[in-house]
C-alpha positions as CSV (number, residue, x, y, z in Angstrom):
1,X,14.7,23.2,-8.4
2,X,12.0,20.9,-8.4
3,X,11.0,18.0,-6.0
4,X,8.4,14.8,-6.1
5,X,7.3,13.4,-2.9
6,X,5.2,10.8,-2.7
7,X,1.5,10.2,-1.2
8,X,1.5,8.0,1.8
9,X,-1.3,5.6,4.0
10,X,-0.9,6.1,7.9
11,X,-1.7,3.4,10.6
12,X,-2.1,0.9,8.5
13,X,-5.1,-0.9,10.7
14,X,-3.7,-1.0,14.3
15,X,-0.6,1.1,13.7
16,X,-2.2,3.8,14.8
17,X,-0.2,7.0,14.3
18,X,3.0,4.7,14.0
19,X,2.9,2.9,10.6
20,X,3.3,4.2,7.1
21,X,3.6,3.0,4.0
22,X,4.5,5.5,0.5
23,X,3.0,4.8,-2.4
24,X,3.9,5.7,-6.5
25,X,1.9,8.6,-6.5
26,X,3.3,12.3,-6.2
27,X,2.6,16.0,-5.8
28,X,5.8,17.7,-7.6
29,X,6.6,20.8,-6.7
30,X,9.0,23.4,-8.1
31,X,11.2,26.4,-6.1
32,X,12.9,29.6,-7.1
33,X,14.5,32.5,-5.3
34,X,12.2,35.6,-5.4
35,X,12.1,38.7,-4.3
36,X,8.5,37.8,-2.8
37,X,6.1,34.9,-2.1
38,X,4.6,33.9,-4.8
39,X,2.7,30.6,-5.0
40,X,1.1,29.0,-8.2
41,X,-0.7,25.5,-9.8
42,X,-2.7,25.1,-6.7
43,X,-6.1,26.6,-5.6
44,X,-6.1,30.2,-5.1
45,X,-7.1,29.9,-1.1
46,X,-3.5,28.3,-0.8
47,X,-1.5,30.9,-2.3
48,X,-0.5,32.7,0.4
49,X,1.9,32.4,3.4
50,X,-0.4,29.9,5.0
51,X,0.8,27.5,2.8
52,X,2.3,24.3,4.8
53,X,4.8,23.7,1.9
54,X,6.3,27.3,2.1
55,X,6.0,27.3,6.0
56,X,8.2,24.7,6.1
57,X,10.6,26.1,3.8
58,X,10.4,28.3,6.8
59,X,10.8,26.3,9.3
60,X,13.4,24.7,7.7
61,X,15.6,27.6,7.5
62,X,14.9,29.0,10.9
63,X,16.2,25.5,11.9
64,X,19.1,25.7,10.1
65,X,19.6,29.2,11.5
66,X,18.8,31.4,8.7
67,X,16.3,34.4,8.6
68,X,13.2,33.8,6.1
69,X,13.4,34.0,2.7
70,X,10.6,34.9,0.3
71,X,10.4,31.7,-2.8
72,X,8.2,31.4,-5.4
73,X,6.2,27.6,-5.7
74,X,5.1,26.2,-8.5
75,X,3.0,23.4,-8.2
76,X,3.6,21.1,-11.4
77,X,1.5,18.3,-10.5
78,X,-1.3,17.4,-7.6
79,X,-1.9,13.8,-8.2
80,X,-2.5,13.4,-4.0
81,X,-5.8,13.4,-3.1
82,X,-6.3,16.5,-0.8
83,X,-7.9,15.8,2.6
84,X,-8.2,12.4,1.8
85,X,-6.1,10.1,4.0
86,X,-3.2,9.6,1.9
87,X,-0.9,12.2,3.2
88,X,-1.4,15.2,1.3
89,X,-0.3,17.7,4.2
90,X,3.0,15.3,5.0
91,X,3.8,15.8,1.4
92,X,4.1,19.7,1.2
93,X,5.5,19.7,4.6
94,X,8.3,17.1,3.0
95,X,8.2,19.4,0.0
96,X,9.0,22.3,1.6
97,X,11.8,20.8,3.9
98,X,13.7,19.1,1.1
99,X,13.8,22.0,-1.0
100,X,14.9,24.3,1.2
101,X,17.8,22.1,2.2
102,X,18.5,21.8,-1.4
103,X,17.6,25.4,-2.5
104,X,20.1,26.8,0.7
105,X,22.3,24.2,0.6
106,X,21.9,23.8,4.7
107,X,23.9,20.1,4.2
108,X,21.1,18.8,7.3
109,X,21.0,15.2,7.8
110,X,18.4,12.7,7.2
111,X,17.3,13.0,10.5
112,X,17.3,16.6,11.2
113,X,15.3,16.7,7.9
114,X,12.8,14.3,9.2
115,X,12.3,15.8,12.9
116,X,11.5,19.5,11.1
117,X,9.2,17.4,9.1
118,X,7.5,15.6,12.1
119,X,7.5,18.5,14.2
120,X,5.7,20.5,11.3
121,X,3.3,17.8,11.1
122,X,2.7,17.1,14.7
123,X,3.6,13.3,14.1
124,X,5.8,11.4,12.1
125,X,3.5,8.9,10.9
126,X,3.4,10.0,7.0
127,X,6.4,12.4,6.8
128,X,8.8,9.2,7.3
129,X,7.7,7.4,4.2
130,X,7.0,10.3,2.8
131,X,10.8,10.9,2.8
132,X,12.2,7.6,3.5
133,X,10.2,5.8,1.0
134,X,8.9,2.0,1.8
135,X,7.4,0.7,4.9
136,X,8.2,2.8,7.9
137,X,7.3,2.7,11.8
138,X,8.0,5.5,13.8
139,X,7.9,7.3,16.6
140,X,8.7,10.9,18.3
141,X,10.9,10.8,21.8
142,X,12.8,13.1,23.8
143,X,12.9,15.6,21.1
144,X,13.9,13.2,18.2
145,X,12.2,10.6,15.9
146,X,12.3,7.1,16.0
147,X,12.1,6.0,12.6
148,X,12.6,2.3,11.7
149,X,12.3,0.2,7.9
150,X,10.5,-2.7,7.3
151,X,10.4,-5.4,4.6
152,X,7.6,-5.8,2.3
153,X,6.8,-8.1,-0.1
154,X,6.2,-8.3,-3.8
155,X,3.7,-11.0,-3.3
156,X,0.9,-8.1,-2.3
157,X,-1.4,-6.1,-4.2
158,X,-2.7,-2.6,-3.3
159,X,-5.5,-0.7,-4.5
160,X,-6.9,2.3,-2.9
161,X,-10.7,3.7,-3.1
162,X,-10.7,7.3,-2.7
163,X,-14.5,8.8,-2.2
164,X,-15.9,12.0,-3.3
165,X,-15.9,13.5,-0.1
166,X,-13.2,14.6,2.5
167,X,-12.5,13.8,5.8
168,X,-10.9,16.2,8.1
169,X,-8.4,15.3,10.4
170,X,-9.7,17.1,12.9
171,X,-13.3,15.3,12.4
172,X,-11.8,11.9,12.7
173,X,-9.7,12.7,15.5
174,X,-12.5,14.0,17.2
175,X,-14.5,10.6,17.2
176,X,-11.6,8.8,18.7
177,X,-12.1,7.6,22.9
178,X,-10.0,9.2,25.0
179,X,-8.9,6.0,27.1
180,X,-8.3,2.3,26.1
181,X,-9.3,-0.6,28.1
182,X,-6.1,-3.4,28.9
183,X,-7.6,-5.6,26.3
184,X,-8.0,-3.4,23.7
185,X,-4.3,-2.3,23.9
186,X,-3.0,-5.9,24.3
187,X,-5.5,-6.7,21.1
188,X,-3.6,-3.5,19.0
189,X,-0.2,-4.9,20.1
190,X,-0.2,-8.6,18.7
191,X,-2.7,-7.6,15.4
192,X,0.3,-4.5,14.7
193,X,3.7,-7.3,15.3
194,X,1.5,-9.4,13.1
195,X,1.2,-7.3,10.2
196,X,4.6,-6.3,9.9
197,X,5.8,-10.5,9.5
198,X,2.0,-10.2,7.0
199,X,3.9,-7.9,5.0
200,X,6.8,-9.0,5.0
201,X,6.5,-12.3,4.2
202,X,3.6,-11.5,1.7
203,X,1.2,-14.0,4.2
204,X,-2.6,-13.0,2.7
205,X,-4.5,-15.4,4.9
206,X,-2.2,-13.6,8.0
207,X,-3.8,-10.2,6.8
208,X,-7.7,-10.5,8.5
209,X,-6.4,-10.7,11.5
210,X,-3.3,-9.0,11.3
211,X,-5.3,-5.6,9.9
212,X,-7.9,-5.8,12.7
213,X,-7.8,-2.9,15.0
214,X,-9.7,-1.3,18.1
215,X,-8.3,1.6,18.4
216,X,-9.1,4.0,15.6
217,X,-11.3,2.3,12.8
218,X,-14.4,1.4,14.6
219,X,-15.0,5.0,15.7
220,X,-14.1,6.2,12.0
221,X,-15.9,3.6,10.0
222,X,-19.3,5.4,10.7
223,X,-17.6,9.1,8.9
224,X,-17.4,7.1,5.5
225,X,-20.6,6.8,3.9
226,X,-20.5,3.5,2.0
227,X,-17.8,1.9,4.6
228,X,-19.6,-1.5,4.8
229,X,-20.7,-1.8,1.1
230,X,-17.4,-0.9,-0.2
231,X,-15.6,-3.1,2.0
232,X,-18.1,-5.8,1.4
233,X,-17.3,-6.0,-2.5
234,X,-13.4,-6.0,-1.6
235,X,-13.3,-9.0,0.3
236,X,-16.2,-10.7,-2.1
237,X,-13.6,-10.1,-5.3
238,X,-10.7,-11.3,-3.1
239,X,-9.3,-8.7,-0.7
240,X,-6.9,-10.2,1.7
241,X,-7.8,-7.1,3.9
242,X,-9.0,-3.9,3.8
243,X,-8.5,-0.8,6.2
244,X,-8.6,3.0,6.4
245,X,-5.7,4.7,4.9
246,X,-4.9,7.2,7.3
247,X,-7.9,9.5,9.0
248,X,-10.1,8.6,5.3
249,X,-12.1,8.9,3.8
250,X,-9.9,6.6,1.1
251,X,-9.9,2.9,1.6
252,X,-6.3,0.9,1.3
253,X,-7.1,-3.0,0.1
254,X,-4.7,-5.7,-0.1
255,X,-4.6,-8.3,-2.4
256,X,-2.9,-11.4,-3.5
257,X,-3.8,-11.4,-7.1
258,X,-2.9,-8.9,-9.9
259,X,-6.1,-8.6,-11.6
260,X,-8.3,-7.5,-7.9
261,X,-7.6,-3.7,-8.6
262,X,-9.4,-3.9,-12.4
263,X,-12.1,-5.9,-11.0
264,X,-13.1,-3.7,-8.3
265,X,-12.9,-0.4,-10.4
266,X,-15.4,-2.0,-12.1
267,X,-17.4,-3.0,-9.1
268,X,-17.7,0.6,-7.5
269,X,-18.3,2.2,-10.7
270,X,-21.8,0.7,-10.4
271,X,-21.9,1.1,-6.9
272,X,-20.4,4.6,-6.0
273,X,-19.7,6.1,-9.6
274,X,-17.6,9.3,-8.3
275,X,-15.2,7.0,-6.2
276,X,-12.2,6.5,-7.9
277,X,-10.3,3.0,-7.8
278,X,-6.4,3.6,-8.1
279,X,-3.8,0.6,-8.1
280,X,-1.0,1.5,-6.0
281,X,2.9,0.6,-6.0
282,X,5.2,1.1,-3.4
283,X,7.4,3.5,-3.4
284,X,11.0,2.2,-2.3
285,X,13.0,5.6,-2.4
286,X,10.9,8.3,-1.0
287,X,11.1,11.8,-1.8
288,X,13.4,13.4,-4.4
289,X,15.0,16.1,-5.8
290,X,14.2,15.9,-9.5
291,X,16.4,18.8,-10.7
């Protein structure tokens, strides 16, 4: 039984650990029934019970009730940046969830599906799209998640730059202040409400302003080596707006015209030759069991 779940960019700019968007670009994943772990396709230091996609297989099952269950994984395809930003962890937590639902035929809703998921992850932030697909704002309370959908428009553009290097979630977490003032909350508030009508309605001159954010970025920027260059040539060929996708180190740019994600491939290889520069389309659905 095989399952494909997307790669997703959290917060968005000031949608810190709320917003998330999934993207046409997917880790798939294959389970059987074994008699004993056994976990293939990805690096050798995963291959074991710390894996997050078989622990929540795990989890799943001890959710539904069930004692464990050894399963063998087979990663088919990595296409997710690891450590990256774009929600590599969310997707083998996702991974692991769906196909033990499927593999065990538990029958758990939606939303029991996404609250192991969250819980797994800590936050809900990637693991919504992740599963839901689209544009997704959520938010864990009194035991449940809070997950809402949101329009977006066909009018944007998306290209991500992914660096050479990792960032650690722990790292970027680290940086962040441990207390807001008033105006820096208030600030988050309005830039956040306007990025969802941005995004909705497809509004690039909305996006500056609407992607600004005090809460996260301007502690994070400083982790990314090549932060203010790289976002310099984005908004010189035409970026609308440009933020961190997730913790980072990839950058998220949005874009009015078709032809901005060519053009800047070509700008950064001169400038940082082992970035990559991927185009990115939503992805409406979410994850999905293949077979």
């Amino acid at each position: 039984m095989r399952v494909r779940v997307p790669a997703s960019s959290a917060n968005l700019g000031p949608g810190f650990d709320c917003f998330g968007l999934a993207w046409q670009l997917y880790n798939e994943m294959e389970f059987l029934p074994a008699s004993e772990l056994k976990i293939s396709g990805c690096p050798e230091k995963f291959q074991n019970e710390n894996n997050l996609a078989y622990r929540a297989y795990l989890t799943t099952l001890e959710a539904a009730g069930l004692p464990p269950e050894p399963v063998e994984i087979r990663f088919l395809s990595t296409y997710i940046p690891v450590c990256r930003g774009l929600g590599s962890s969310s997707a083998l937590i996702a991974g692991g969830v769906l196909a033990a639902n499927e593999l065990h035929g538990l029958g758990l809703s939606p939303d029991k599906l996404l609250l192991i998921a969250a819980q797994a992850e800590g936050h809900p932030d990637n693991v919504a799209p992740a599963l839901r697909g689209g544009l997704t704002v959520s938010s864990m309370e009194n035991g449940r998640v809070l997950s809402a959908s949101f329009p977006l428009s066909d009018k944007l553009h998306f290209a991500v730059l992914v660096p050479d290097f990792e960032l650690s979630t722990e790292l970027a977490r680290s940086v962040l202040p441990a207390q807001l003032s008033r105006q820096d909350a208030i600030f988050n508030v309005s830039r956040a409400a306007l990025l969802l009508k941005a995004l909705e309605t497809g509004d690039a001159a909305l996006l500056p302003v609407a992607l600004q954010d005090r809460i996260h970025e301007p502690y994070r920027t400083p982790l990314i080596p090549g932060y203010d260059r790289a976002r310099e040539l984005a908004l010189n060929l035409g970026a609308a707006g440009l933020c961190i996708s997730g913790a980072g180190s990839t950058l998220l740019c949005f874009a009015s015209g078709e032809d901005f994600a060519p053009r800047m491939a070509a700008a950064v290889a001169e400038e940082f030759p082992s970035w990559r520069v991927l185009p990115v389309l939503p992805e409406r659905e979410g994850a999905a069991v293949i077979d």
